[in-house]
N, C-alpha and C positions, 0 to 999 in steps of 0.2 A: 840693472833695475832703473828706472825712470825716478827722476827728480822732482819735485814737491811744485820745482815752476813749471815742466811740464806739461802739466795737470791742470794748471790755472786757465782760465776762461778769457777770451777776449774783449777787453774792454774798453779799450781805444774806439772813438766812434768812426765811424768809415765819412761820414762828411761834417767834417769839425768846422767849417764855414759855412754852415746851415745850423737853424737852430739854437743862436745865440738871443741874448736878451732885445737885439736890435733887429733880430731876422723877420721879415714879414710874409705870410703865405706859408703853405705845406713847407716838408720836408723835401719831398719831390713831389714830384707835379707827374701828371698824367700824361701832358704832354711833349717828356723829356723819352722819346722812345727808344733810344741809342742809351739812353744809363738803363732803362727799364730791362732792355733786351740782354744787360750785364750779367743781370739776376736774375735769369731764366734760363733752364734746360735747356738743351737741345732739342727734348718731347716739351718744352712750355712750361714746364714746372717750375715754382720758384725755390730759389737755391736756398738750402739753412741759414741759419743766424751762425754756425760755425763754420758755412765755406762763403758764407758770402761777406763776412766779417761785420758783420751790421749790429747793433746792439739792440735790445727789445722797441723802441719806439721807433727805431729808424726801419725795422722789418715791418713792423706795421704799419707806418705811411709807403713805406712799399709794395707790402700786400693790397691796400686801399686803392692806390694809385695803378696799380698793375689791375685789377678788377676794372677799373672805370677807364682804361685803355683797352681793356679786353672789347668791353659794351658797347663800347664806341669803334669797334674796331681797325684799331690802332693797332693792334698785335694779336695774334692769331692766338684761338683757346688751345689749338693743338698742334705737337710739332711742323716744320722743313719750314722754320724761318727763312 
């Protein structure tokens, strides 16, 4: 039977040097395409908040930032990166 830690949810943030009280600009940037393409499918999809280990605001300036690389085409909407 599985244990109580487990089960516990990832909370650690995935870029603990972003984001501090002296951090200026996004989380990520749109035009970082090599971390973008980290958190992305192999079809383009972006990866969860539990495989990509990201905590809720860090998925969202991801998703943000992934959108306005897409528009810009910077990174394809659909798979064979």
């Amino acid at each position: 039977m599985a244990t109580e830690d487990s089960k516990t949810f990832h909370t650690e943030r995935r870029f603990p040097d972003r984001g501090g009280p002296n951090w200026v600009g996004p989380l990520v940037s749109y035009r970082e395409i090599e971390l973008l393409r980290k958190f992305l499918t192999s079809s383009s999809k972006v990866m969860s908040r539990k495989r990509g280990g990201t905590d809720t605001q860090e998925q969202k300036a991801l998703k943000l930032a992934i959108k306005h690389a897409r528009f810009l085409s910077l990174i394809p909407y659909r798979g064979g990166m």
